[in-house]
C-alpha angles and dihedrals in degrees: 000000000000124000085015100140120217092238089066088065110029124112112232101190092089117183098213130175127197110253091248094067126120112264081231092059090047087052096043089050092051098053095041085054103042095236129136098204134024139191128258106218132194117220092271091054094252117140113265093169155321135262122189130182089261086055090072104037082068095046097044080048101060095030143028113298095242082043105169085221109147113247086243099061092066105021117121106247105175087073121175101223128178132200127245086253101052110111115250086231087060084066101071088091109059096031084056090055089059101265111142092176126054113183106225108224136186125226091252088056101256126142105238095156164346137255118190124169082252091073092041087056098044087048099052096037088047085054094054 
């Protein structure tokens, strides 16, 4: 697993919303797609934040289900991201602290991909 960079095992096809959305869109785009998290993104693309499936069950918890709340009011901000160069074996770190989804950015800021522990397994199994 060494010198394995993270751009080897990334997924690319990201499934991204603007920070203004309805909480009930976000919701809608991630089960059309068949995603468990998607990426809150500002007008120039950058990462603004982050919205995983456990994000919802705490919203839909506290509101109505088709709630109008806006996807920043509940987006993580604080997001551990990783660049396309970083070394799998760098990851152990954050995927031991619970994250399932590690946003893949480039020096310059922008968003080119997504990690998620999915990827990490596929791509051990896939070495043994």
């Amino acid at each position: 697993m060494t010198d394995v960079p993270v751009e080897r095992l990334m997924s690319t096809d990201l499934v991204t919303i603007a920070p203004g959305a309805a909480a009930a869109d976000a919701a809608r785009r991630m089960l059309e797609t068949g995603v468990s998290s998607i990426v809150v993104v500002d007008d120039d693309g950058r990462l603004a934040g982050l919205i995983t499936a456990t994000d919802f069950v705490s919203l839909v918890r506290r509101n109505d289900p088709d709630d109008e709340t806006p996807v920043e009011a509940f987006m993580t901000t604080d997001v551990v991201t990783v660049s396309p160069d970083d070394s799998v074996e760098e990851l152990a770190e954050p995927t031991d602290r619970g994250y399932t989804h590690l946003p893949v950015v480039a020096g310059d800021g922008e968003l080119v991909g997504m990690l998620s522990t999915t990827d990490l397994t596929s791509y051990l199994s896939d070495r043994r």
